[in-house]
C-alpha positions in Angstrom: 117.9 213.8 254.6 116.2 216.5 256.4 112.2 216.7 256.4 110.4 220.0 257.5 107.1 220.5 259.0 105.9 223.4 259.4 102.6 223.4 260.7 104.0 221.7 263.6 107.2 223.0 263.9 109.6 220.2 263.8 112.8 219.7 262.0 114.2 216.0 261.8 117.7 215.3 261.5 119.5 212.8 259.8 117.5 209.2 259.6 114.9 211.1 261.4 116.4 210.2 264.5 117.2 214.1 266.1 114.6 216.6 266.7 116.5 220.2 265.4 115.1 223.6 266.3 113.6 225.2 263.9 115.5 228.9 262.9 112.7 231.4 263.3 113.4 234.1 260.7 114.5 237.6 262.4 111.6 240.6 261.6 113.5 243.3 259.3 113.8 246.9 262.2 113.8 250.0 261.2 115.1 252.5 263.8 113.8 256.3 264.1 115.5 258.6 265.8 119.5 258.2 266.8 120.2 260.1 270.0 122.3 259.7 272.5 119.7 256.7 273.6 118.9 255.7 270.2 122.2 255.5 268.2 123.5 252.9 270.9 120.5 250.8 270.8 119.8 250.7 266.9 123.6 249.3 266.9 123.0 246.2 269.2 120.3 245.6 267.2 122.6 245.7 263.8 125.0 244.1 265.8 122.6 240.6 267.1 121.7 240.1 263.1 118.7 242.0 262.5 118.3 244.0 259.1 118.0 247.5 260.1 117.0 250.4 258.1 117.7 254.0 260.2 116.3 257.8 260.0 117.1 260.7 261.6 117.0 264.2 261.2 120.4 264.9 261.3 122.2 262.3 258.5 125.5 262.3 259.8 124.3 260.5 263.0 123.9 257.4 261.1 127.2 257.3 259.3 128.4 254.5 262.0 125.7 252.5 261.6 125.7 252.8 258.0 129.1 251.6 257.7 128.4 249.0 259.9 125.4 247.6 257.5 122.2 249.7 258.5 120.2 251.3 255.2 119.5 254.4 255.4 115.8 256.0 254.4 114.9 259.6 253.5 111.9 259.6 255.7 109.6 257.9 258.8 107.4 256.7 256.1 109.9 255.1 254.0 112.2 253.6 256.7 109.1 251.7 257.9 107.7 251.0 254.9 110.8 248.4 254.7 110.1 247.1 258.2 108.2 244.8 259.8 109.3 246.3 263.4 109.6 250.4 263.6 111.2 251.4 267.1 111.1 254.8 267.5 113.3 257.0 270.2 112.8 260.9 270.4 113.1 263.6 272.8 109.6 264.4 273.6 105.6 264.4 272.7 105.7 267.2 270.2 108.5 265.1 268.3 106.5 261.8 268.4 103.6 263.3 266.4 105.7 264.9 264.8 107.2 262.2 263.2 104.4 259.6 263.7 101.5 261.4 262.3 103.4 263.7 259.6 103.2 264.1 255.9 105.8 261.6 255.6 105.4 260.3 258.8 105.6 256.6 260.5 101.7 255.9 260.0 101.9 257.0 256.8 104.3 253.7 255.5 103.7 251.4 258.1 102.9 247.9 256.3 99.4 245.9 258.0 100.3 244.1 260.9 103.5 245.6 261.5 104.7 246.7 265.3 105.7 250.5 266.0 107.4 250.0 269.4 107.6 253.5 271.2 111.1 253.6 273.0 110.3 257.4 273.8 109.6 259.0 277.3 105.7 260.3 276.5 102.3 260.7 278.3 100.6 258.2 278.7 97.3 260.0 276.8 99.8 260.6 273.9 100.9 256.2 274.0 96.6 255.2 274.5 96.2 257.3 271.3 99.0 256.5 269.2 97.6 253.0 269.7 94.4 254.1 268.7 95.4 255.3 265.2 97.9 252.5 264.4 95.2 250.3 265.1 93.0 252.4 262.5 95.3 251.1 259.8 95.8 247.2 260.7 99.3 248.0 262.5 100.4 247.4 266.8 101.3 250.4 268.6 103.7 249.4 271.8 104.8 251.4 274.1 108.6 250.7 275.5 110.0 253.3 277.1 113.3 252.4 278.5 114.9 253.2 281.7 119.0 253.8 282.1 121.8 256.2 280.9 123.9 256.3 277.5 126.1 253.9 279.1 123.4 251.3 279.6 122.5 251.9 276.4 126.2 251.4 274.5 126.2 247.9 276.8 123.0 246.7 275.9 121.9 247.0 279.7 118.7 248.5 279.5 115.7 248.2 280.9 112.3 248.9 279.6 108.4 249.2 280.3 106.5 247.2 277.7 102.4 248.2 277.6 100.3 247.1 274.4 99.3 243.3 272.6 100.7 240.9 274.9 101.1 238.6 271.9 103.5 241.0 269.7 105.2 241.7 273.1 106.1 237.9 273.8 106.6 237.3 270.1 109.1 240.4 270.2 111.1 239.5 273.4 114.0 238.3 271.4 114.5 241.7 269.7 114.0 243.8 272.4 116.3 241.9 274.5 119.2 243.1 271.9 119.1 246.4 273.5 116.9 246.5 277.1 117.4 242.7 278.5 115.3 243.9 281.7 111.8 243.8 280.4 108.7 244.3 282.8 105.2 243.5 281.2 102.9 246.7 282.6 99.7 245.6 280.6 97.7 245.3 277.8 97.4 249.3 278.1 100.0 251.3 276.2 100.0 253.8 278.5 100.6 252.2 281.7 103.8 251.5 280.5 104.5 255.2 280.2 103.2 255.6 283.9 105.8 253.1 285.1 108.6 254.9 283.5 107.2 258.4 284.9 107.1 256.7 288.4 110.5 255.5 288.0 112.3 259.1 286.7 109.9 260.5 289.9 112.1 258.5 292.3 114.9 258.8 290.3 114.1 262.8 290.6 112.6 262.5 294.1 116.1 260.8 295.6 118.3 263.3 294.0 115.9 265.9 295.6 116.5 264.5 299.3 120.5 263.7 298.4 120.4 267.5 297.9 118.6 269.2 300.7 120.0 266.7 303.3 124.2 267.9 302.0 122.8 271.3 301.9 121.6 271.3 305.5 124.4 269.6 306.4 127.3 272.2 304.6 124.7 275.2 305.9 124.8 273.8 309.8 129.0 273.5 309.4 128.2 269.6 309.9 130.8 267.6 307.9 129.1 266.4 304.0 131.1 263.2 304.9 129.5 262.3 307.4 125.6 262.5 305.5 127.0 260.8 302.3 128.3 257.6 304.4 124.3 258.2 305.8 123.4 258.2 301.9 125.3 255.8 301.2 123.6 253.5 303.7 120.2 254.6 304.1 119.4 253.3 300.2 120.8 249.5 301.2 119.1 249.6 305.0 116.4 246.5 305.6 114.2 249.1 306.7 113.8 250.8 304.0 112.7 248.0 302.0 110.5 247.0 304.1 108.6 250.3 304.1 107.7 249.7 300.8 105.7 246.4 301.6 104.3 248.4 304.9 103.3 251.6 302.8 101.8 248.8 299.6 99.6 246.6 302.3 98.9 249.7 304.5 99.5 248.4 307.6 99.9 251.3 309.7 99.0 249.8 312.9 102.1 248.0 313.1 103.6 251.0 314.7 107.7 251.8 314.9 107.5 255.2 315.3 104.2 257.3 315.7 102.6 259.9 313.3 103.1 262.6 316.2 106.4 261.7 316.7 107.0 262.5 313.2 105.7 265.5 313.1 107.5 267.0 316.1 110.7 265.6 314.4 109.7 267.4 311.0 109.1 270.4 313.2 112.8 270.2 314.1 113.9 269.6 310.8 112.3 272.9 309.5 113.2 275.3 312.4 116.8 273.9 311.4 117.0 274.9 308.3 115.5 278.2 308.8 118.4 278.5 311.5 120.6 278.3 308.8 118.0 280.2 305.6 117.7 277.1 304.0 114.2 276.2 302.6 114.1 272.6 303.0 111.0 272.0 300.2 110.1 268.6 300.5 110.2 268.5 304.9 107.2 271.3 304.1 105.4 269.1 302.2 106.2 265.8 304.6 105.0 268.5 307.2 101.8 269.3 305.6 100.6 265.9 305.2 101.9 264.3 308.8 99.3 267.0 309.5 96.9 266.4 307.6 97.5 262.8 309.8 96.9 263.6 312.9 93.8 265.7 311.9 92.6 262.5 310.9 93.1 260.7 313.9 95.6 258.9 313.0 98.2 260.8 315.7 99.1 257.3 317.3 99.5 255.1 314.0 102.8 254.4 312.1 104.4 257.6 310.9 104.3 256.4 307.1 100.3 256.9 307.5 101.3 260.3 306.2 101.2 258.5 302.3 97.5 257.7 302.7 97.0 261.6 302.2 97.8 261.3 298.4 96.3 257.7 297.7 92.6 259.0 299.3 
């Protein structure tokens, strides 16, 4: 026979003699908001076992996951009113109150003690506040955004920023794992979490910027694109990039490879090169104003990467 204890959490087999795992009942999901992003991940949540109940503006998006078991709800406030778990993913800030704080709104059928898990790109003043007001009626506001493309997403390869009650967090792993397996743990702040992801789409946004200007001075100055794009292609994997970042972190600019003079002649020559050829080559202007703003400073003889202490002072 089988005996069951559930204060302490043991199971014991047959005769007693092997300890079994309890089976840890799955919270019920409902999923708000079935984008491009959304769709994908409220289906590897279906498809792990989870009871999931779906809204979305436009019906028709859910007919896929309706067929393939999800409920559907005729509002935010009724689809989490049947949840213990909301995860919401929509376009923008506007939306999220929108849907959050409306007339038949999240906050408006959220059960006590239930978790709202913000997959959504948002400020970070919007995630502190939605906290704020879930909190105002017994309920967890997390923020999750997740980072990666509708691919990622259909392959249950993303990854996400997770900011809010560490315990519901770690309690909630095994759910959020169904769709972003990559979790990072930014804080018991909702917004940091946001931050993160903004810092992540900037250097998402900031490498495509360089990729850009550096073919476009290239194809402008008749140099083959060929050529920069095996540069690219190697300058992303090169040791010395990497170790930038832990130079730039500690700030140890006294450690010199190449001087902050020496990089701003060099940005010099960048500029009057793309001028040669009318190209405005935004970000050396702004690498040129704050090398600078570097050897105004002082720091003329330190390591070039000084130039990044201008925006951290």
């Amino acid at each position: 026979m089988f005996r069951r204890t559930l204060g302490s959490a043991v199971i014991l087999g047959e005769r007693g003699t092997k300890p079994m795992t309890p089976e840890i009942a799955k919270p019920s999901v409902a999923f708000i908001g079935l984008g491009k992003m959304g769709e994908p991940m409220a289906a590897n949540i279906l498809r792990a076992g989870y009871r999931v109940v779906v809204w979305n503006r436009t019906q028709t998006k859910a007919d896929a996951l309706i067929a393939d078991g999800a409920m559907w709800a005729g509002s935010p406030a009724e689809a989490a009113g049947q949840a213990d778990v909301v995860i919401s993913s929509l376009a923008d800030d506007c939306t999220v109150k929108d849907v959050v704080r409306g007339a038949t709104g999240i906050l408006k059928g959220l059960k006590p003690g239930a978790v709202h898990i913000g997959a959504s790109t948002i400020s970070p003043t919007l995630s502190d506040e939605l906290e704020r007001e879930h909190a105002a009626i017994d309920a967890h506001y997390i923020a999750g955004p997740v980072v990666g493309r509708t691919d990622a997403a259909k392959a249950a390869r993303l990854m996400t920023f997770l900011g809010g009650d560490l315990t519901q967090i770690e309690a909630l792993r095994p759910l959020i794992a169904t769709y972003a397996p990559g979790i990072v743990v930014t804080g018991a702040r909702p917004g940091l979490a946001n931050t993160a992801k903004l810092i992540a789409n900037f250097l998402g946004a900031s490498a495509m910027d360089l990729i850009g200007q550096s073919l476009a001075l290239a194809e402008k100055s008749g140099l083959d694109p060929q050529i920069i794009i095996q540069m690219l292609s190697g300058f992303f994997a090169f040791p010395a990039t990497k170790d930038y970042v832990g130079k730039i972190a500690s700030r140890d600019f006294d450690t010199v490879g190449f001087t902050t003079a020496g990089g701003l002649k060099d940005v010099g020559l960048m500029l009057d090169a793309a001028e040669a050829v009318q190209l405005d080559l935004s970000s050396a202007h702004a690498l040129h104003a704050k090398l600078s703003a570097a050897v105004e400073r002082g720091w003329r003889d330190k390591d070039w990467s000084c130039f990044t202490e201008i925006d951290r002072q």
